[in-house]
Every structure is written in structure tokens, then in C-alpha cells.
C-alpha positions as CSV (number, residue, x, y, z in Angstrom):
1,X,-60.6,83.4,38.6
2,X,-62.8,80.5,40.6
3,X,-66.3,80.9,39.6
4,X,-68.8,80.1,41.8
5,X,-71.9,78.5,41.4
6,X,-75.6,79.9,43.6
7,X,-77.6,76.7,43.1
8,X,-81.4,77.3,44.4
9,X,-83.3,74.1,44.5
10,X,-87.0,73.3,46.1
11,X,-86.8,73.0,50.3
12,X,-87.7,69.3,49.8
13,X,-85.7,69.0,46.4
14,X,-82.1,68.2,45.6
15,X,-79.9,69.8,43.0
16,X,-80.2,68.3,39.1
17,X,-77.4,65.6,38.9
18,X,-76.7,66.5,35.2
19,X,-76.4,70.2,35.5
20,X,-74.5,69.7,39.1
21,X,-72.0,67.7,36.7
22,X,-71.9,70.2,34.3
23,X,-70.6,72.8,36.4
24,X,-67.9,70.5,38.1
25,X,-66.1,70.0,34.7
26,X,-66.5,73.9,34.5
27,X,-64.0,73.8,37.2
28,X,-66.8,75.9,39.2
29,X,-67.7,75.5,42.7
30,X,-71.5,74.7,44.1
31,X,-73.2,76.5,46.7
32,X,-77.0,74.6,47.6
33,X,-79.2,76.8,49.0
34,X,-83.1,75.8,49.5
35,X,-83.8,79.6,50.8
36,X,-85.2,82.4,48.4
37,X,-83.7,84.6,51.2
38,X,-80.7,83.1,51.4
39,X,-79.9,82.9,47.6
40,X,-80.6,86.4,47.3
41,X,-78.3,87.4,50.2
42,X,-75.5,85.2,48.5
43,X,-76.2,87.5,45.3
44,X,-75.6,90.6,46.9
45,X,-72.5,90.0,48.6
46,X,-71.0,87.5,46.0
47,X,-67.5,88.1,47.6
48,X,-69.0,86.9,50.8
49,X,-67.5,83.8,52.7
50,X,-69.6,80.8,51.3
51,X,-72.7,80.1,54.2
52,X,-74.8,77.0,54.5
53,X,-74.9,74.1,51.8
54,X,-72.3,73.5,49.7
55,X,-69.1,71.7,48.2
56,X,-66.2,72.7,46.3
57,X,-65.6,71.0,42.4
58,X,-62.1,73.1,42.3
59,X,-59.1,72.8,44.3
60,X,-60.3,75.5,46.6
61,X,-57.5,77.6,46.5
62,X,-58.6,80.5,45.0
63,X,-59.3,83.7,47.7
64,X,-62.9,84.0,48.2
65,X,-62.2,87.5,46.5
66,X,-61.6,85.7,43.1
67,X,-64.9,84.5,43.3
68,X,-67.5,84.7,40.5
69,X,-71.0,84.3,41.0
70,X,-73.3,82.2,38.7
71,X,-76.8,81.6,39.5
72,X,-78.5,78.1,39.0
73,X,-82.1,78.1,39.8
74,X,-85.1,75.7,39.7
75,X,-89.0,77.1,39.0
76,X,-90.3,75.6,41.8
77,X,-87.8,77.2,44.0
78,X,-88.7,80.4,42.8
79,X,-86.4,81.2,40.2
80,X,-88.4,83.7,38.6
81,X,-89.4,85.6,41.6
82,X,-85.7,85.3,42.6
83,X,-84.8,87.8,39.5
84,X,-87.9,89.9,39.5
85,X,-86.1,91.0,42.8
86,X,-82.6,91.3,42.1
87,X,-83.9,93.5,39.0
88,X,-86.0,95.8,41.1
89,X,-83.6,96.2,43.9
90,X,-81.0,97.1,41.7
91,X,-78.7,93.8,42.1
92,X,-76.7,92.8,38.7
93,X,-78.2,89.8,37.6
94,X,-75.5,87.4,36.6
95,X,-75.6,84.5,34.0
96,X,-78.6,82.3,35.2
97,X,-79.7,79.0,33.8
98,X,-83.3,78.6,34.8
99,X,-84.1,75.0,35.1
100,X,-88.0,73.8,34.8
101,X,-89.0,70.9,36.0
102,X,-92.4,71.1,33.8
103,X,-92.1,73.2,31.4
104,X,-95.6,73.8,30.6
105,X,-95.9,76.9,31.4
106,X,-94.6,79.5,27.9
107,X,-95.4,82.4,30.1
108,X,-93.0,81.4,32.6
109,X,-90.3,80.5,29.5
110,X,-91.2,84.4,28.3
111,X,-90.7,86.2,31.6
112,X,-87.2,84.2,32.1
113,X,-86.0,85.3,28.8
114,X,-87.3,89.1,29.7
115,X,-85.0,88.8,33.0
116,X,-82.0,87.9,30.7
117,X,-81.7,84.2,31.5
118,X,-78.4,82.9,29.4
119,X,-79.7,79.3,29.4
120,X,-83.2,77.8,29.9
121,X,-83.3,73.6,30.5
122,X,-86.0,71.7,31.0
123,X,-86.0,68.1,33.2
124,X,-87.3,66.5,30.0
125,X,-84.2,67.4,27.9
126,X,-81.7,64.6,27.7
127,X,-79.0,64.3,30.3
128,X,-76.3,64.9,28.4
129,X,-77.7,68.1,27.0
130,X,-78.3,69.4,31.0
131,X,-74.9,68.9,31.7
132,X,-73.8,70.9,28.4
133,X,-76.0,73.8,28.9
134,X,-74.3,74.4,32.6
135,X,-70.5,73.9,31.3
136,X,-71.2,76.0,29.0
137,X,-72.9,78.7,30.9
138,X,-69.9,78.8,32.6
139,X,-67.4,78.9,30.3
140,X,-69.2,81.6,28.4
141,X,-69.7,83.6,31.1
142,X,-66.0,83.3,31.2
143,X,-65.4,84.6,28.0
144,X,-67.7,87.3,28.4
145,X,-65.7,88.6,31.6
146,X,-62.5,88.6,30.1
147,X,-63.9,91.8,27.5
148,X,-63.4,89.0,24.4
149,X,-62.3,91.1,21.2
150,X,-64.0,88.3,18.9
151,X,-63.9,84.4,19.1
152,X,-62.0,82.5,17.5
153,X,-62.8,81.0,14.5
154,X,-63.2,77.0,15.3
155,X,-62.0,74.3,12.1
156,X,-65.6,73.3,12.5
157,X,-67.0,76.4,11.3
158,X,-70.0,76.7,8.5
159,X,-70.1,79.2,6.0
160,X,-73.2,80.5,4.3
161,X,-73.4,83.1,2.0
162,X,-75.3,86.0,2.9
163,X,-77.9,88.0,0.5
164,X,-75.4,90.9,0.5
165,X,-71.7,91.1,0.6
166,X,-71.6,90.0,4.6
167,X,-70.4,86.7,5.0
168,X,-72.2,84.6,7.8
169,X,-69.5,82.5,9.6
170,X,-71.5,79.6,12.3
171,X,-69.8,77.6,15.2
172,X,-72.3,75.1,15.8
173,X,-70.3,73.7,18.7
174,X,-69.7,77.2,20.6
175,X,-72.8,77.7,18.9
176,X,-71.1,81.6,17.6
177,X,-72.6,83.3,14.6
178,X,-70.1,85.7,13.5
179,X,-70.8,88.9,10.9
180,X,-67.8,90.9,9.9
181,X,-66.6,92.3,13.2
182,X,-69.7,91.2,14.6
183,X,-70.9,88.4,17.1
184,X,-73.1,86.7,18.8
185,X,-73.4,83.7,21.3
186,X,-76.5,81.7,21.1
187,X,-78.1,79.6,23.7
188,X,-78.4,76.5,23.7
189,X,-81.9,76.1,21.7
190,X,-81.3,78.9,19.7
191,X,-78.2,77.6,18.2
192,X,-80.3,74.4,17.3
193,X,-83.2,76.7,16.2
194,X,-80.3,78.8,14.1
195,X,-78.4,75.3,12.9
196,X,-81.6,74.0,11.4
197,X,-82.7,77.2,9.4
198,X,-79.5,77.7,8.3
199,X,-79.0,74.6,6.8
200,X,-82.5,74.8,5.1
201,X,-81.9,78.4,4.2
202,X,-84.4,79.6,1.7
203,X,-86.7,76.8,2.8
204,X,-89.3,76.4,5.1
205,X,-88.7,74.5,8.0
206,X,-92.2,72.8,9.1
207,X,-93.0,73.4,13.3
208,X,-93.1,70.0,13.9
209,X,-89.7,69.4,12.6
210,X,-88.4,72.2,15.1
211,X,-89.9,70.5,17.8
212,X,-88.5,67.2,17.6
213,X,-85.2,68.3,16.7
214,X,-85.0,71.1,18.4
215,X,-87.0,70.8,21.8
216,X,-86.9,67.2,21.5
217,X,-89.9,66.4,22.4
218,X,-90.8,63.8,19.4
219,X,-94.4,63.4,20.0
220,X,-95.4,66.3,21.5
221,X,-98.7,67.8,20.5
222,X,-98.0,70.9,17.9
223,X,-99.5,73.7,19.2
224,X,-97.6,73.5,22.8
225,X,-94.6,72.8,20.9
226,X,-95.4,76.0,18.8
227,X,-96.0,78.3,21.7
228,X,-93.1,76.6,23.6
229,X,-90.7,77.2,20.6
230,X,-91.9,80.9,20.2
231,X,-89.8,82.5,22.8
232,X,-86.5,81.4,21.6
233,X,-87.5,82.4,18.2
234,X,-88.4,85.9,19.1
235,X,-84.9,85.7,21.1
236,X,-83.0,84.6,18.2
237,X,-84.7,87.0,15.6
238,X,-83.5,90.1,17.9
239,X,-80.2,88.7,18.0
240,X,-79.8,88.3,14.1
241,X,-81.3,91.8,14.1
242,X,-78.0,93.2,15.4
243,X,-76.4,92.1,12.0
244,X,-77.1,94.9,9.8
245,X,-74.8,93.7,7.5
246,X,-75.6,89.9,7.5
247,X,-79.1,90.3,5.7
248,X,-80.1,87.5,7.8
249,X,-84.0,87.3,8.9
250,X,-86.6,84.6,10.0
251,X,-89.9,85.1,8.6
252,X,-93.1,82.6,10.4
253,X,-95.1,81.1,7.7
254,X,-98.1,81.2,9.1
255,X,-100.1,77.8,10.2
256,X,-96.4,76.2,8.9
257,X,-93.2,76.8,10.1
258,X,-89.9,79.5,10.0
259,X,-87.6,80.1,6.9
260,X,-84.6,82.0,6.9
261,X,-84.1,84.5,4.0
């Protein structure tokens, strides 16, 4: 199945080259659009011939029935109020990697994680780590579609034992936590977030440490790296929740840092 990729970028702006590169090894095809309109037509009629800007990173042979949409939007394009609308009028939002070109703005990071956004990237991140975060969007969303019974266990895999029986299996690459029968997929700062705790488990890991590791942003002023942090830790800490089994919880230490237990 071709997936197909909705890429909404500022009227005077062209697409991210990292993230465009991610979603060519993806195998998945790009569709510009500089139109809040426009995007939001394309996203109601996904099966839909493709219309105005575009190029194809497949072989274009797949039946424009096959095709998968994936949604790929910039702030300043409107991004936000892009989903705000396809969740009031009813329209399936489907996997969406937000990217900022700021990222100053936590309230903005908040609302995108309300609205279900799979992966969040900031301009500032390193290039490298844009054009991950949109190869594996797609290949996740992949996985997701095909009704995955659980995923496979990778030779790379981390065990930690948990406070109870549960054992707590961790893919760091396909960034997977895995609890019994259990599982969850982790974005992309999450499973940096997760990867860090874990490996200090019992310990707390100071706020500044999170930052530079795991927003890195090296000498970014604390409390902005705090309050941009927070959000993917309150995302993370719902997700363990679902482990009833796992025992697995992060606890804020107050004026320091997060600790797993």
C-alpha cells in the first residue's frame, strides 16, 4: 500500500529538506500544498487524484486507491488550526508530525499533543534526527495499519526488571516498550525521555541533563527547557500508565528532576 504524504508548508516557505528525505526512504510520496484549504480538502478525500504541488519518491504505480494519507505540517502554516478543524468536523485525523520552526511556544507543543500528533520536531533539532522522526512516522503508521498482534522483539533489546513480576522489555531503536502482552510505541522524545530514566532507574535524573540529552538544546536556559520537556513527560507517564502490570511510574522531584520507580 503507497502511502502518501499531505505536506503543508508556509505560502512563502518551502518544505523541510530533512523531513522531505525522511519520507522518500519511507518509500512514501509528497504532496506540497501552501493552502490551509487545500490541505484540508486533500484530507477529506484522501483517495482523491493528487491536485496542485507535488512529486512522487515511489515508483508511482500503486492505484490512487492504495493511497494512504499522512499529514506533515509546519506551525506557521497553520498546523494547529489545520487539526482543530479536522477534529470538529468529524475528519479522522491521521498520523501528523507537527514541525515548529520556533518552538518557543509550550502551549502550542500541549495543544499538538491534545490533537494526537505522533511526532513533534523542531527546526533546531539535528538534521539527522528530522529525517528519522518522518521515516519513522511512516513506517509506524504502517505497522499500525496492518492490526500488528505485537512487535517483534529486536536483538537490541533492554531488559529491566520491574518492581513486580512484569518484565519490562525496551527497543531503543523502534523505541517499543513491551509489558507482557502489552505495548507501546514511543515518539521520538519520549523514547529518549524513557531511555534515560530507565537507565538511571531508581535515580533522579536532574532537568538539565534531560534537556541536553534529550531536547538537545545544550545551553538552553532551564526553566524553558523545563516547561518545554513537560509535555512529553505528561505524554509518556499516561502511556506507562497503561502497564498495570509493569509497576513502572515517573515521579517529578520537585525544583530537580524525574526518577523512575
Amino acid at each position: 500500500m503507497t502511502r502518501r504524504a499531505i505536506y503543508l508548508t508556509p505560502g512563502d516557505g518551502q518544505p523541510d529538506a530533512s523531513l522531505e528525505k525522511g519520507l522518500k526512504e519511507a518509500g512514501c510520496q509528497v504532496q506540497v500544498t501552501r493552502s490551509l484549504t487545500e490541505a484540508l480538502q486533500l484530507l477529506r478525500t484522501p483517495a482523491a487524484p493528487a491536485a496542485g504541488e507535488g512529486h512522487t519518491c515511489t515508483d508511482g504505480k500503486a492505484s490512487v486507491d492504495d493511497r494512504v494519507a499522512l499529514l506533515v505540517a509546519s506551525v506557521r502554516a497553520g498546523a494547529i488550526p489545520l487539526l482543530t478543524l479536522l477534529r470538529e468536523q468529524g475528519v479522522p485525523i491521521p498520523a501528523t508530525l507537527v514541525f515548529d520552526e520556533d518552538g518557543n511556544d509550550v502551549h502550542t507543543i500541549i495543544r499538538a499533543l491534545q490533537l494526537g500528533v505522533r511526532e513533534y520536531v523542531l527546526a533546531s533539532d539535528p538534521e539527522v534526527q528530522r529525517r528519522l522522526s518522518a521515516r519513522l512516522m511512516v513506517e509506524r503508521a504502517g505497522v499500525d495499519s496492518a492490526e500488528p498482534e505485537k512487535p517483534a522483539a529486536a536483538s537490541h533489546v533492554a531488559t529491566a526488571a520491574a518492581p513486580e513480576a512484569a518484565t519490562v522489555d525496551w527497543d531503543p531503536i523502534g523505541r517499543v516498550i513491551r509489558v507482557g502482552d502489552k505495548f507501546a510505541r514511543l515518539s521520538s522524545v519520549e523514547g529518549r525521555i524513557f531511555d534515560l530514566l530507565l537507565a538511571n532507574r531508581g535515580h533522579t535524573v536532574p532537568v538539565q541533563e534531560l534537556v541536553s540529552g534529550v531536547l538537545m538544546h545544550a545551553n538552553v536556559d532551564t526553566g524553558i527547557g523545563a516547561r518545554r520537556l513537560r509535555p512529553h513527560v505528561m505524554r509518556l507517564r499516561r502511556k506507562l500508565e497503561g502497564f498495570s502490570s509493569g509497576g513502572m511510574r515517573i515521579v517529578n522531584m520537585r525544583g530537580t528532576g524525574y526518577v523512575l520507580i
